[in-house]
Gaussian input, Z-matrix of N, CA and C with variables (Angstrom, degrees):
# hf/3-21g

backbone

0 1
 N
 C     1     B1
 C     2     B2     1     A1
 N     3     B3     2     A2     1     D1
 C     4     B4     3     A3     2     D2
 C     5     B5     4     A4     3     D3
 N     6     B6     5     A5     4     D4
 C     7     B7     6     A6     5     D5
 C     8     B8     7     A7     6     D6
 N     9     B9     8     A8     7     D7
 C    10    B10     9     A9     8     D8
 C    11    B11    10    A10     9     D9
 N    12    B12    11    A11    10    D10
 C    13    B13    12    A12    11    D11
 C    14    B14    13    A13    12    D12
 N    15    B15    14    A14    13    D13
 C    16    B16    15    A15    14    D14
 C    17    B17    16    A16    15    D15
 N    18    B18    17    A17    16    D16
 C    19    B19    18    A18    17    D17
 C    20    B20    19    A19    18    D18
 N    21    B21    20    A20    19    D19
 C    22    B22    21    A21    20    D20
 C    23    B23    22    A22    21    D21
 N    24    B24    23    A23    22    D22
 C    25    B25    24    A24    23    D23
 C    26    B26    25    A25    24    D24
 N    27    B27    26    A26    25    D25
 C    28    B28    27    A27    26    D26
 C    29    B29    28    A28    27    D27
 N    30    B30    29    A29    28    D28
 C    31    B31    30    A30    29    D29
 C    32    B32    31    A31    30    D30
 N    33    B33    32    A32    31    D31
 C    34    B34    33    A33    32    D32
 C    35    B35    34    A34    33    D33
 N    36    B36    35    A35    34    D34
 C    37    B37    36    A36    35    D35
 C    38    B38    37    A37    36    D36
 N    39    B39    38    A38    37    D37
 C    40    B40    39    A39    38    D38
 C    41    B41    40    A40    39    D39
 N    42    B42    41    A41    40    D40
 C    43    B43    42    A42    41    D41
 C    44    B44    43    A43    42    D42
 N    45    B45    44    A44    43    D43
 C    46    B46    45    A45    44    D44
 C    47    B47    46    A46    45    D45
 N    48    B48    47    A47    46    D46
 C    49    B49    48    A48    47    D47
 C    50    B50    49    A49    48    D48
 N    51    B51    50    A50    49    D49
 C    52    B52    51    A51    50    D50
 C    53    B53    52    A52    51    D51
 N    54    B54    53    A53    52    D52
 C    55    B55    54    A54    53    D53
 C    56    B56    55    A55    54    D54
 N    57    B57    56    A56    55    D55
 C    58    B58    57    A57    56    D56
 C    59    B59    58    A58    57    D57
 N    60    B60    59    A59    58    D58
 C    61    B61    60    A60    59    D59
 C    62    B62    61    A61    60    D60
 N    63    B63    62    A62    61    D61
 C    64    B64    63    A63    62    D62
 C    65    B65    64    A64    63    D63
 N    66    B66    65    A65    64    D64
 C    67    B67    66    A66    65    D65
 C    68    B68    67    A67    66    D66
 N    69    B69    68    A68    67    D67
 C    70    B70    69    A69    68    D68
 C    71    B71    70    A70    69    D69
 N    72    B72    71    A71    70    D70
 C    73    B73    72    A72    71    D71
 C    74    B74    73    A73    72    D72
 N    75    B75    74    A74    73    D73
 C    76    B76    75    A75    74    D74
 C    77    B77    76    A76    75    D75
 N    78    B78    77    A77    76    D76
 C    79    B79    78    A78    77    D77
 C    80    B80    79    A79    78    D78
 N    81    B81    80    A80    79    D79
 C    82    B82    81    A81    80    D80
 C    83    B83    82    A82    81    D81
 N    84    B84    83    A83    82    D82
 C    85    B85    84    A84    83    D83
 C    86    B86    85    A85    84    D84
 N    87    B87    86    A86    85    D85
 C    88    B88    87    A87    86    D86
 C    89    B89    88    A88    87    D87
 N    90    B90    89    A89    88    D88
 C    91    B91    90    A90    89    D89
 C    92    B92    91    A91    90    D90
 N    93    B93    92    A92    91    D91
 C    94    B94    93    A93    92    D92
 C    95    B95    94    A94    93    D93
 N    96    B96    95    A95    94    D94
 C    97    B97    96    A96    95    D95
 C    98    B98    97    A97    96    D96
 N    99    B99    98    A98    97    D97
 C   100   B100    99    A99    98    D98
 C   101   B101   100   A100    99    D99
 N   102   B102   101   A101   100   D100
 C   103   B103   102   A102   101   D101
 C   104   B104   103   A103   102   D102
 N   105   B105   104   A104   103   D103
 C   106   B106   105   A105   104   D104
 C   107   B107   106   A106   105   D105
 N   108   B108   107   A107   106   D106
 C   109   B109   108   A108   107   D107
 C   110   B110   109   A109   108   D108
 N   111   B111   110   A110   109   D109
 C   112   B112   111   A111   110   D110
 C   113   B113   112   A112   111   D111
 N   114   B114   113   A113   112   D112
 C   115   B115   114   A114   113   D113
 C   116   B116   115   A115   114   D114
 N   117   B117   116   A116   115   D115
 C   118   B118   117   A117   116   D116
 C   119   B119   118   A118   117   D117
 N   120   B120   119   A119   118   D118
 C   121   B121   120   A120   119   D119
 C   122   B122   121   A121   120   D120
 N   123   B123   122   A122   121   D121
 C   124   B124   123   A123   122   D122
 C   125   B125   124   A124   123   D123
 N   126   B126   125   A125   124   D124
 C   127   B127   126   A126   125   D125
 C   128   B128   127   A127   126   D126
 N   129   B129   128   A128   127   D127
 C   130   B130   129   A129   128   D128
 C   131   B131   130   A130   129   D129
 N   132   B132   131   A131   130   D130
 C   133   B133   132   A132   131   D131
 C   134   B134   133   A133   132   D132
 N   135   B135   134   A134   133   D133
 C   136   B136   135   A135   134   D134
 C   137   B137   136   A136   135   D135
 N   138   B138   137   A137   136   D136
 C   139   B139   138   A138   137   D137
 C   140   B140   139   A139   138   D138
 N   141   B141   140   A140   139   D139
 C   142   B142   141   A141   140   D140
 C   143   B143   142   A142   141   D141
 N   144   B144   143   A143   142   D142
 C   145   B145   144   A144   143   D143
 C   146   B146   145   A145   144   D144
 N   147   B147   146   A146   145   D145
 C   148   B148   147   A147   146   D146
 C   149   B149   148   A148   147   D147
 N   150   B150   149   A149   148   D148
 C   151   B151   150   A150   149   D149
 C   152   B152   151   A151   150   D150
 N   153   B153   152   A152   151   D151
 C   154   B154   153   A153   152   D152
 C   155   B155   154   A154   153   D153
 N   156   B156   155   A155   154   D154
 C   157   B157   156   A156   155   D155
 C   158   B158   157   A157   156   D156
 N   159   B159   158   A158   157   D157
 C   160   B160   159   A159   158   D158
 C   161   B161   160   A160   159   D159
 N   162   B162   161   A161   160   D160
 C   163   B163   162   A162   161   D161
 C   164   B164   163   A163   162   D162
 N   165   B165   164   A164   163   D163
 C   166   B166   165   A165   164   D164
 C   167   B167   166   A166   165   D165
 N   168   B168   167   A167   166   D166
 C   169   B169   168   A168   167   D167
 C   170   B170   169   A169   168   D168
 N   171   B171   170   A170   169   D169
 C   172   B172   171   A171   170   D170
 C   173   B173   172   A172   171   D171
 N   174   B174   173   A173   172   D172
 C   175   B175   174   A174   173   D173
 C   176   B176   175   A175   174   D174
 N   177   B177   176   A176   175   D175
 C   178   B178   177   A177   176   D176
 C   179   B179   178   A178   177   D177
 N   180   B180   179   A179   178   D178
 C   181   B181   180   A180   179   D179
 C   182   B182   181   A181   180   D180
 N   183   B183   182   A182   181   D181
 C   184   B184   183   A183   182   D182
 C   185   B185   184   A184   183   D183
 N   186   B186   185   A185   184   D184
 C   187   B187   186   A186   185   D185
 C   188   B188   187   A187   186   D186
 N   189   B189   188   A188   187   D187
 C   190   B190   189   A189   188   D188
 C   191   B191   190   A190   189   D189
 N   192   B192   191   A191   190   D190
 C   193   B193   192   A192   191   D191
 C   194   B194   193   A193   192   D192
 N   195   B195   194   A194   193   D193
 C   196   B196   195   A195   194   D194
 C   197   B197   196   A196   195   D195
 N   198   B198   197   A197   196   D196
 C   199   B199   198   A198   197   D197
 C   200   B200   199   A199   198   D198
 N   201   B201   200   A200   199   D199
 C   202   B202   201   A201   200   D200
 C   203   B203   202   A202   201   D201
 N   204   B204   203   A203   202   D202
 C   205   B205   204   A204   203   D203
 C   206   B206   205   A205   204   D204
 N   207   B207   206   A206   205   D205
 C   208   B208   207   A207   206   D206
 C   209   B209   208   A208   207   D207
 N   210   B210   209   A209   208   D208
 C   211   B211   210   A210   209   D209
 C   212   B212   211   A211   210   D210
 N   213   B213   212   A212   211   D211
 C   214   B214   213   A213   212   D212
 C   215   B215   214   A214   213   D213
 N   216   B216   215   A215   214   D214
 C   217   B217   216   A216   215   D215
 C   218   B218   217   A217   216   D216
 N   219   B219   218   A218   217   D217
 C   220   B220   219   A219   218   D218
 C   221   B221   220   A220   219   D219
 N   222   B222   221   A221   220   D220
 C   223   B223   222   A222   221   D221
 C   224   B224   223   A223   222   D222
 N   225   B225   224   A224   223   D223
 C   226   B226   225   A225   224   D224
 C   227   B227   226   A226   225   D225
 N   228   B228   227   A227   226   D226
 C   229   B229   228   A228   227   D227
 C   230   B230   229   A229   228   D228
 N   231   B231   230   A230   229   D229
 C   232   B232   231   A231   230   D230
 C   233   B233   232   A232   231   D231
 N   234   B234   233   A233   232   D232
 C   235   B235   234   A234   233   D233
 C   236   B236   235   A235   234   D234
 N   237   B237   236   A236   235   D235
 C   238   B238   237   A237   236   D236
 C   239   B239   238   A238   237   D237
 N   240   B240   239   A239   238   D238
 C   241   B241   240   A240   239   D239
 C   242   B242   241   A241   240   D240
 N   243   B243   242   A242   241   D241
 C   244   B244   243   A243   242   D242
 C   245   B245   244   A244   243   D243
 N   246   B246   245   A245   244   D244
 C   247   B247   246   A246   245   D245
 C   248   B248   247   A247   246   D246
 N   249   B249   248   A248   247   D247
 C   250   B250   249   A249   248   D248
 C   251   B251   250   A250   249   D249
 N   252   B252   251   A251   250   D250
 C   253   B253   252   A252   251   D251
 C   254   B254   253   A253   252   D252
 N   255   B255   254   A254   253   D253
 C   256   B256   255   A255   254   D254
 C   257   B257   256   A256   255   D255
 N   258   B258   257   A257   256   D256
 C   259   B259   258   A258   257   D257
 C   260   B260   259   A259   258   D258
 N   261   B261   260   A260   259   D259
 C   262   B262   261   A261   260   D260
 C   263   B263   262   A262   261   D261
 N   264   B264   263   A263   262   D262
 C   265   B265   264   A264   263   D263
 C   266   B266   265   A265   264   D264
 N   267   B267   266   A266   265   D265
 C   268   B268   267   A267   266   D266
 C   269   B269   268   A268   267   D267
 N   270   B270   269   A269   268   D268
 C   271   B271   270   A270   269   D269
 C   272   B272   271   A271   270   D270
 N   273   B273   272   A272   271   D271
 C   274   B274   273   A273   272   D272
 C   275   B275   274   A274   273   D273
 N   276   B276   275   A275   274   D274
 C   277   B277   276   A276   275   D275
 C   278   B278   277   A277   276   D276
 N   279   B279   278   A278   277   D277
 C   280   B280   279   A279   278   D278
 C   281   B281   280   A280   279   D279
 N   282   B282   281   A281   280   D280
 C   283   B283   282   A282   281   D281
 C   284   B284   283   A283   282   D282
 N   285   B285   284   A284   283   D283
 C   286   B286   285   A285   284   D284
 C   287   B287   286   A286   285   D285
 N   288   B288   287   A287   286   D286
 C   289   B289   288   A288   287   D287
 C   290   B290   289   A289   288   D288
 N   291   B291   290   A290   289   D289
 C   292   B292   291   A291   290   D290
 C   293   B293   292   A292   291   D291
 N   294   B294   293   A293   292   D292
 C   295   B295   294   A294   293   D293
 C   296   B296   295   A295   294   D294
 N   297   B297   296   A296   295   D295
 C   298   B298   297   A297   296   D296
 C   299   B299   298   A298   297   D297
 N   300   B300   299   A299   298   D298
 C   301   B301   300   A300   299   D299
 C   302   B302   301   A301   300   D300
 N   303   B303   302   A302   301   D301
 C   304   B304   303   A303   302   D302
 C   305   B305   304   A304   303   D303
 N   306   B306   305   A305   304   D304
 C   307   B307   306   A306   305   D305
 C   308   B308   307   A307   306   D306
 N   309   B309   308   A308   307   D307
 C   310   B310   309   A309   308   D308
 C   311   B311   310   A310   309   D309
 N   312   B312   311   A311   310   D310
 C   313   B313   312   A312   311   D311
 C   314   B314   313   A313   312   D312
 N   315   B315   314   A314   313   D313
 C   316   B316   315   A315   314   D314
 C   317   B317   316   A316   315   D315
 N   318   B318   317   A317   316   D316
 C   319   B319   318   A318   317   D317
 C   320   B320   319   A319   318   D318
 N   321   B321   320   A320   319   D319
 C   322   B322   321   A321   320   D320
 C   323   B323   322   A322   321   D321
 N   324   B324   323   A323   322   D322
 C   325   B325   324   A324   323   D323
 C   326   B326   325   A325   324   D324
 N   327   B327   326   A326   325   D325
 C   328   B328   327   A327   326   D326
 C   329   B329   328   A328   327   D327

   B1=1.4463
   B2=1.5290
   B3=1.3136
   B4=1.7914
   B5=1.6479
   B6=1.1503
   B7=1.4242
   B8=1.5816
   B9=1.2591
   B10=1.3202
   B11=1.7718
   B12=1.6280
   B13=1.2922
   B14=1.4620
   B15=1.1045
   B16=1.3681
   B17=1.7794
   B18=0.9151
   B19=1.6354
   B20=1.9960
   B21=0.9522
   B22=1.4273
   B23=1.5921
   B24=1.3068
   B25=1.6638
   B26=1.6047
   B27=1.4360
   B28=0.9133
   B29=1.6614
   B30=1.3417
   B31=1.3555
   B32=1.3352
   B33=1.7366
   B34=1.5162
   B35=1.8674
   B36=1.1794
   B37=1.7841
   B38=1.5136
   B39=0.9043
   B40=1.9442
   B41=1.2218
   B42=1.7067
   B43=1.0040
   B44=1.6419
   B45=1.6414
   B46=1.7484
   B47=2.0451
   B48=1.1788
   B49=1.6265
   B50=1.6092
   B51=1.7244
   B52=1.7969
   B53=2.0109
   B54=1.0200
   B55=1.9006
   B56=1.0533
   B57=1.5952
   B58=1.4567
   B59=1.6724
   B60=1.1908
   B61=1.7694
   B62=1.2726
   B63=1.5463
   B64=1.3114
   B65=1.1996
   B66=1.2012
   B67=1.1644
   B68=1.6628
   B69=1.2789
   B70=1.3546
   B71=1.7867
   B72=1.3326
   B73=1.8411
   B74=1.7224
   B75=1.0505
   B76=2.0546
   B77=1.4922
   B78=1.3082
   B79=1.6157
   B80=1.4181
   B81=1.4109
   B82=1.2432
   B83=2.2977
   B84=1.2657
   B85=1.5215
   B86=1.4457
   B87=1.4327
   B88=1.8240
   B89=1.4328
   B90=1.2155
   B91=1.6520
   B92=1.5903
   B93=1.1698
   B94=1.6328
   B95=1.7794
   B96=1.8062
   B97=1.7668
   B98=1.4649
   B99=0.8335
   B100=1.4679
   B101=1.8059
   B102=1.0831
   B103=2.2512
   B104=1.7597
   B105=1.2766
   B106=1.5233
   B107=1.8645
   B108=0.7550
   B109=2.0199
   B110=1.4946
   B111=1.1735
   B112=1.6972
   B113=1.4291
   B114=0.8501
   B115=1.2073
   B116=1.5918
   B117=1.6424
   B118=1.7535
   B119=1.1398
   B120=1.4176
   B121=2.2404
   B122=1.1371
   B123=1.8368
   B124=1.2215
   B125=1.4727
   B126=1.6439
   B127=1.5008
   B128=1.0719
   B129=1.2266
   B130=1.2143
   B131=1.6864
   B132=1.6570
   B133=1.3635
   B134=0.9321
   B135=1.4330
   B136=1.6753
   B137=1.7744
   B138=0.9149
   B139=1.9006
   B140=1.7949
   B141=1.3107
   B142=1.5138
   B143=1.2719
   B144=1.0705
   B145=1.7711
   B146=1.2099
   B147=1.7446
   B148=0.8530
   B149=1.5664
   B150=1.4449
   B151=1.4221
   B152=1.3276
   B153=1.0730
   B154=1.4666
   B155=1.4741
   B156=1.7289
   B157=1.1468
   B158=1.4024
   B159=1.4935
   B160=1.3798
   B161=2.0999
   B162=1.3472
   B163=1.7754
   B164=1.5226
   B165=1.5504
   B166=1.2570
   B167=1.8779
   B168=1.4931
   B169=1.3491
   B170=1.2730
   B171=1.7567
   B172=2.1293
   B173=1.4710
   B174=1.7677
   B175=1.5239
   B176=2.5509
   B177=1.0668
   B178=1.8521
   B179=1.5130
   B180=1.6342
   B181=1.1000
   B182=1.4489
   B183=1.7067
   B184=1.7257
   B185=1.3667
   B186=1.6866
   B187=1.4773
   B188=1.7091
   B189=1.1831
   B190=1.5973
   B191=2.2167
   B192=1.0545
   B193=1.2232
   B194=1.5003
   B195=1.7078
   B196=1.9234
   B197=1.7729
   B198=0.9828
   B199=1.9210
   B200=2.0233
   B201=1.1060
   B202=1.2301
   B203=1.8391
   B204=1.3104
   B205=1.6159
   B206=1.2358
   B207=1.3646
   B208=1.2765
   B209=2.0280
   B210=1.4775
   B211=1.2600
   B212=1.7664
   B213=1.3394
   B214=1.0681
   B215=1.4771
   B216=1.0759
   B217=1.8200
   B218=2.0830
   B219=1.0225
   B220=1.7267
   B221=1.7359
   B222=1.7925
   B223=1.5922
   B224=1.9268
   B225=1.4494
   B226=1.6104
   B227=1.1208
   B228=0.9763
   B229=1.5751
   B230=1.2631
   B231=1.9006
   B232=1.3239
   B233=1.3995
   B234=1.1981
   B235=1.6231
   B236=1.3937
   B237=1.5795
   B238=1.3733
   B239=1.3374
   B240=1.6997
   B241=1.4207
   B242=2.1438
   B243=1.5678
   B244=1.2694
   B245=1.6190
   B246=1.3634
   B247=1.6392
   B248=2.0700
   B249=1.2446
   B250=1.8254
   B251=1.3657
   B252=1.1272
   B253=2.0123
   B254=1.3209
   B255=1.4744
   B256=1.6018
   B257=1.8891
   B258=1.2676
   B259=1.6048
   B260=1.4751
   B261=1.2834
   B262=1.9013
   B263=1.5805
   B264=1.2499
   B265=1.4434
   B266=1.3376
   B267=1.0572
   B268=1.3676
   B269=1.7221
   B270=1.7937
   B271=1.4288
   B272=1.3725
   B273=1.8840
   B274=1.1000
   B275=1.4906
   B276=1.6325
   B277=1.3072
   B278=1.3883
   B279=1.4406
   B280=1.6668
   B281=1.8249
   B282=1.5203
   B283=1.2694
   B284=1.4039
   B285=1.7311
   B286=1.4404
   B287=1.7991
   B288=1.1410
   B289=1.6451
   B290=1.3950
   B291=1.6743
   B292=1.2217
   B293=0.6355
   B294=1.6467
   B295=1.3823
   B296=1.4492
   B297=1.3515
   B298=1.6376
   B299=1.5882
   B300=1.1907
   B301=1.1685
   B302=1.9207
   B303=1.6190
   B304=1.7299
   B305=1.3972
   B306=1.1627
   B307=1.4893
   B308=1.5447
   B309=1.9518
   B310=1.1915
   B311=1.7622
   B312=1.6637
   B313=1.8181
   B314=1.0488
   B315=1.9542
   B316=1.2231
   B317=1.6839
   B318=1.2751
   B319=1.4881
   B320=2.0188
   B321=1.3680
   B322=1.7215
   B323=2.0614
   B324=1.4160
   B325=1.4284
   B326=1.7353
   B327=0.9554
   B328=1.7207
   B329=1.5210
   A1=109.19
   A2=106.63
   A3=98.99
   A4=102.38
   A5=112.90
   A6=128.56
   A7=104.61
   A8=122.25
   A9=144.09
   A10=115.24
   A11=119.26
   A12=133.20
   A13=114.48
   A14=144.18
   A15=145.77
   A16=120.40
   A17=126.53
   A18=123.89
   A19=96.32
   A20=113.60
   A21=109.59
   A22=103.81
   A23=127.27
   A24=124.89
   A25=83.64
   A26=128.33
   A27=144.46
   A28=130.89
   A29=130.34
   A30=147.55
   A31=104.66
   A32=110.50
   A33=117.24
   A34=100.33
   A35=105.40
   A36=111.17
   A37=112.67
   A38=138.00
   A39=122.01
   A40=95.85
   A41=105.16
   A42=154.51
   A43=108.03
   A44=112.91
   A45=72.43
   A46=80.74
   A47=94.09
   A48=117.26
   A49=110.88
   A50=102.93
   A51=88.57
   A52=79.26
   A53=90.69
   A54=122.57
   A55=87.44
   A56=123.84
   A57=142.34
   A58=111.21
   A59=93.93
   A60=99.78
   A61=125.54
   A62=118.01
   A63=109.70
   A64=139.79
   A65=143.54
   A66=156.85
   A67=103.52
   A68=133.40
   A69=131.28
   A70=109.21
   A71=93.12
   A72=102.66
   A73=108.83
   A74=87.30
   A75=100.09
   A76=99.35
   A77=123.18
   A78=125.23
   A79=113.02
   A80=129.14
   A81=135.61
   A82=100.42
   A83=84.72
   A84=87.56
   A85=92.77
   A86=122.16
   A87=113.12
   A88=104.14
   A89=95.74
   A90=134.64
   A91=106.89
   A92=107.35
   A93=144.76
   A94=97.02
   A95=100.21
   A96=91.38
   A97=105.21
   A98=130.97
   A99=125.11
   A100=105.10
   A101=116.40
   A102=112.04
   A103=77.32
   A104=137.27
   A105=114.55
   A106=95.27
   A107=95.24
   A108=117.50
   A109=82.79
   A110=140.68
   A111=136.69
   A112=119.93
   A113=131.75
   A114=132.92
   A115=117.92
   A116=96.51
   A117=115.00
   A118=128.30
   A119=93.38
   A120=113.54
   A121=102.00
   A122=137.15
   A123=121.37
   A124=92.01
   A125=149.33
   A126=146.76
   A127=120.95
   A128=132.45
   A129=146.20
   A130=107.39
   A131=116.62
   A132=116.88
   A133=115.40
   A134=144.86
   A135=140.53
   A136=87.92
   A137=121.63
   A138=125.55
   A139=98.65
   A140=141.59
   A141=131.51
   A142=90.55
   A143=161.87
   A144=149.35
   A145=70.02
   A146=116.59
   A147=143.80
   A148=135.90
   A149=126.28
   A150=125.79
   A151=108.22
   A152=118.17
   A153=118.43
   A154=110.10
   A155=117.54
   A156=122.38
   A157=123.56
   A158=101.05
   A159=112.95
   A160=107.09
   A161=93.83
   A162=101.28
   A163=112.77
   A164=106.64
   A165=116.25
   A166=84.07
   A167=123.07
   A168=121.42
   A169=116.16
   A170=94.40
   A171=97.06
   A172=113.85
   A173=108.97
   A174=85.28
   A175=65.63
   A176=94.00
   A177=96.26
   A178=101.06
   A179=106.11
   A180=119.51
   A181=103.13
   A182=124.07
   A183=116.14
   A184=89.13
   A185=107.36
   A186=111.17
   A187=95.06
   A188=96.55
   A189=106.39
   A190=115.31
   A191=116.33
   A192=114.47
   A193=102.63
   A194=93.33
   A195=97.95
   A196=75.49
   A197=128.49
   A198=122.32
   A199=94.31
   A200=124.84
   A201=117.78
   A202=111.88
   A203=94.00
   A204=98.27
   A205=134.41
   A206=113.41
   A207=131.37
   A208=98.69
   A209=128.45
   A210=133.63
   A211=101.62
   A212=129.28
   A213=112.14
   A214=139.99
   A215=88.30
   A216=118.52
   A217=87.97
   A218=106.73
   A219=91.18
   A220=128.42
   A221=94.23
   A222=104.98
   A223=72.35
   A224=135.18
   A225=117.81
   A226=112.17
   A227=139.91
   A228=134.13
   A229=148.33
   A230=82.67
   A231=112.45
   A232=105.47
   A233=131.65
   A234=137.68
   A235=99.76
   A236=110.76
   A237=131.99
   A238=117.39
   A239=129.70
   A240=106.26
   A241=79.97
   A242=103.30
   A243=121.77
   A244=112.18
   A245=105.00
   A246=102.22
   A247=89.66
   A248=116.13
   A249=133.21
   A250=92.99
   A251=132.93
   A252=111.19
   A253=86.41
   A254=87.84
   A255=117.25
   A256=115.66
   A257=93.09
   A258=99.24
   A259=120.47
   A260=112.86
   A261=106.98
   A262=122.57
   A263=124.24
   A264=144.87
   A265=114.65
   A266=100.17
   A267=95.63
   A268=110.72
   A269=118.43
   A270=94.98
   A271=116.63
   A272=102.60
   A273=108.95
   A274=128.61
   A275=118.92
   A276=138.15
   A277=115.72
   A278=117.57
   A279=123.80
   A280=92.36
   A281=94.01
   A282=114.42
   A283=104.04
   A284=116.75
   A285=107.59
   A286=115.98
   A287=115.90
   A288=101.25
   A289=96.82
   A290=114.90
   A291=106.12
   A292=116.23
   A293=134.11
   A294=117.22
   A295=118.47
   A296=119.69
   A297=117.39
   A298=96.63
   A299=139.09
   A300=138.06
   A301=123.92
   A302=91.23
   A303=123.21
   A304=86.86
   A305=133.70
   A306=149.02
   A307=117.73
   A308=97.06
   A309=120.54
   A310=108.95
   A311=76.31
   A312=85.04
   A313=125.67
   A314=102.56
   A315=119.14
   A316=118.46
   A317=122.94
   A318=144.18
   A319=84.57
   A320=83.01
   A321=107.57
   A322=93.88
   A323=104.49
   A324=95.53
   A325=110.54
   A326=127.66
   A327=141.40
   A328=122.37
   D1=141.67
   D2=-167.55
   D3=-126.17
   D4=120.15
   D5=-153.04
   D6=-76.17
   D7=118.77
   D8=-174.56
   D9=-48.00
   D10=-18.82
   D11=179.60
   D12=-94.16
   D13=162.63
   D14=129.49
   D15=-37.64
   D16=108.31
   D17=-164.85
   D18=-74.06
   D19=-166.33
   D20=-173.18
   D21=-161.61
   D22=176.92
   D23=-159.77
   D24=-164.15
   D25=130.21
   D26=170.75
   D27=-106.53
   D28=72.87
   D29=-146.51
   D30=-95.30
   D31=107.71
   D32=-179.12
   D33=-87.98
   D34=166.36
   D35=-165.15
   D36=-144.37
   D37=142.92
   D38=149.60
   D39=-134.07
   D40=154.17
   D41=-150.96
   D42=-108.91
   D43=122.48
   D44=175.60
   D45=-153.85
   D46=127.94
   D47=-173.02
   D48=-76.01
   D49=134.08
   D50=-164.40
   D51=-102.19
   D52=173.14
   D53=-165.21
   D54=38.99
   D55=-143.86
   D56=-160.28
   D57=-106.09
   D58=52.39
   D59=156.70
   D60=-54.61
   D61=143.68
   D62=145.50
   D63=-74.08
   D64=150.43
   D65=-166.25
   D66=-60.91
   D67=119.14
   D68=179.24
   D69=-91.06
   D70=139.73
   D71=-176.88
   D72=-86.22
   D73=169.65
   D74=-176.48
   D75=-61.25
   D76=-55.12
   D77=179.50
   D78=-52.25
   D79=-21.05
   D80=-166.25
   D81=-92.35
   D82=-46.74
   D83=-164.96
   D84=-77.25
   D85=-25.13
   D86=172.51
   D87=-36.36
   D88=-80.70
   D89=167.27
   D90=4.90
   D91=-89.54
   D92=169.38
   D93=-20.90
   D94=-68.22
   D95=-172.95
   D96=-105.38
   D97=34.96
   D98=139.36
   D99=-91.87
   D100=-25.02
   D101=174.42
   D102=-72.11
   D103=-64.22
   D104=-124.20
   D105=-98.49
   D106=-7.12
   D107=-158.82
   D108=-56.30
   D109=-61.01
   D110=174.85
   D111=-72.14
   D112=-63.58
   D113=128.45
   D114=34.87
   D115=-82.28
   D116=-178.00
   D117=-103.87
   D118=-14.48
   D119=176.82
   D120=-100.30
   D121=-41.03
   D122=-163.35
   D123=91.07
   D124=-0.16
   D125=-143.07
   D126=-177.40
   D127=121.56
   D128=-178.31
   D129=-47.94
   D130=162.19
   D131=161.77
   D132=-77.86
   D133=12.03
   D134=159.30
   D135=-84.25
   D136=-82.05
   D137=-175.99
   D138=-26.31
   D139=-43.83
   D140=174.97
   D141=-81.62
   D142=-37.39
   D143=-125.26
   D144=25.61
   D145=121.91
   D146=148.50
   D147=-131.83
   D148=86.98
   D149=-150.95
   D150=-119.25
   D151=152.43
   D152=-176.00
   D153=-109.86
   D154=96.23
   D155=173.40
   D156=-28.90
   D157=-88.54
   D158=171.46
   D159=-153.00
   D160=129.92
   D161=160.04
   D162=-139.25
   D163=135.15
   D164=-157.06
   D165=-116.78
   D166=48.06
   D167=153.75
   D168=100.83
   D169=-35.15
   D170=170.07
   D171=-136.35
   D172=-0.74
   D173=-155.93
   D174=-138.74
   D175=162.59
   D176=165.58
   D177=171.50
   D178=-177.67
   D179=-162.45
   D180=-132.97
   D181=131.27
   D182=177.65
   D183=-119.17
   D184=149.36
   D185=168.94
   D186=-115.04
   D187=136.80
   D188=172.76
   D189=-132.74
   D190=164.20
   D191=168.45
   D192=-67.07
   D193=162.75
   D194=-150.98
   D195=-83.84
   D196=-51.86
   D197=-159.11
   D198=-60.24
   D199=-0.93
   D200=-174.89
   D201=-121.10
   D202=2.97
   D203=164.40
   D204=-46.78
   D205=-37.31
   D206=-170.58
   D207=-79.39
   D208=-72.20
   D209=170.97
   D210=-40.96
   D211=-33.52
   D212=162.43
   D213=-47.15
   D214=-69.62
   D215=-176.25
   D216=-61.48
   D217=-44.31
   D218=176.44
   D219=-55.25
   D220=-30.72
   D221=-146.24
   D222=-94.93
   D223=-18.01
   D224=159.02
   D225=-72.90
   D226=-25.80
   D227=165.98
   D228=-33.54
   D229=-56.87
   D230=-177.02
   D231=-95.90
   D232=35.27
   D233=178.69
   D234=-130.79
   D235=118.62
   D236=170.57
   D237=-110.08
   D238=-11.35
   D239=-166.85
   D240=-149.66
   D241=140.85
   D242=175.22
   D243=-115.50
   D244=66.38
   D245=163.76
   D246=96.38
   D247=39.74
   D248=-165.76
   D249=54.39
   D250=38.59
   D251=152.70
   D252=-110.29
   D253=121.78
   D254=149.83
   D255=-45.21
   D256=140.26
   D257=-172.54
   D258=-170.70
   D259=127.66
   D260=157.46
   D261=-99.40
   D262=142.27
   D263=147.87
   D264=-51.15
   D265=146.11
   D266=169.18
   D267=-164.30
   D268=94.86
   D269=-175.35
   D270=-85.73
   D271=155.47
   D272=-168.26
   D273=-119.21
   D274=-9.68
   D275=139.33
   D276=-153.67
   D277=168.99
   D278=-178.70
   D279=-145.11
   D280=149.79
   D281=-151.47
   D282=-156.10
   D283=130.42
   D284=167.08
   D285=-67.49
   D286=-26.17
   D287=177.73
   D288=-130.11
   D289=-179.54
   D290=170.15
   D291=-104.66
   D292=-1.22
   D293=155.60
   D294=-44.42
   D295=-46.42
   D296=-171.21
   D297=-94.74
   D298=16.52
   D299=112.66
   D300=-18.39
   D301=-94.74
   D302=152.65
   D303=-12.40
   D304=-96.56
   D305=-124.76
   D306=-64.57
   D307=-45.93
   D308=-173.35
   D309=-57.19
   D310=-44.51
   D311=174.84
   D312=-21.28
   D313=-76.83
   D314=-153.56
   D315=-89.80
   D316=128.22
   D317=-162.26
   D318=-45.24
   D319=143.03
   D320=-179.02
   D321=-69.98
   D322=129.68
   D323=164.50
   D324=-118.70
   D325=45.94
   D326=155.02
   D327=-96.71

């Protein structure tokens, strides 16, 4: 059965600032991949559905279409500077929901 929606992939990330950066905001990192989003995809952030759950400066969550996971996880990669703070990406799991997001997180206790 082939599901009538676009399915979606939910890609958690951290952030981690080299010397004494400031901390970059959600409006800033919008910012950032909507300039590079063509750039590194060849495609706009409507062409990934590309949304920015939530980032609280080092750690967030992007939802993208599942066939566009891959141009995702690249176009964080290839981003070093949030508004000139120096910075690396780094993803750290992808998940069809965020609940199993949540889940993946947290250390197995069995």
């Amino acid at each position: 059965m082939v599901k009538e929606t676009r399915r979606h992939r939910y890609i958690s990330f951290h952030v981690t600032y080299k010397k004494d950066a400031a901390v970059g905001t959600q409006s800033e990192l919008i910012q950032i991949l909507r300039e590079r989003c063509y750039v590194v995809c060849s495609k706009n952030t409507r062409e990934l559905g590309l949304w920015v759950v939530s980032f609280d400066g080092t750690t967030g969550i992007l939802k993208c279409y599942h066939q566009e996971k891959d141009n995702v996880t690249k176009l964080l990669q290839s981003l070093d500077k949030i508004e000139k703070k120096p910075m690396t990406i780094t993803t750290l799991r992808t998940s069809g929901t965020i609940q199993g997001l949540a889940q993946k997180k947290l250390p197995r206790t069995r």
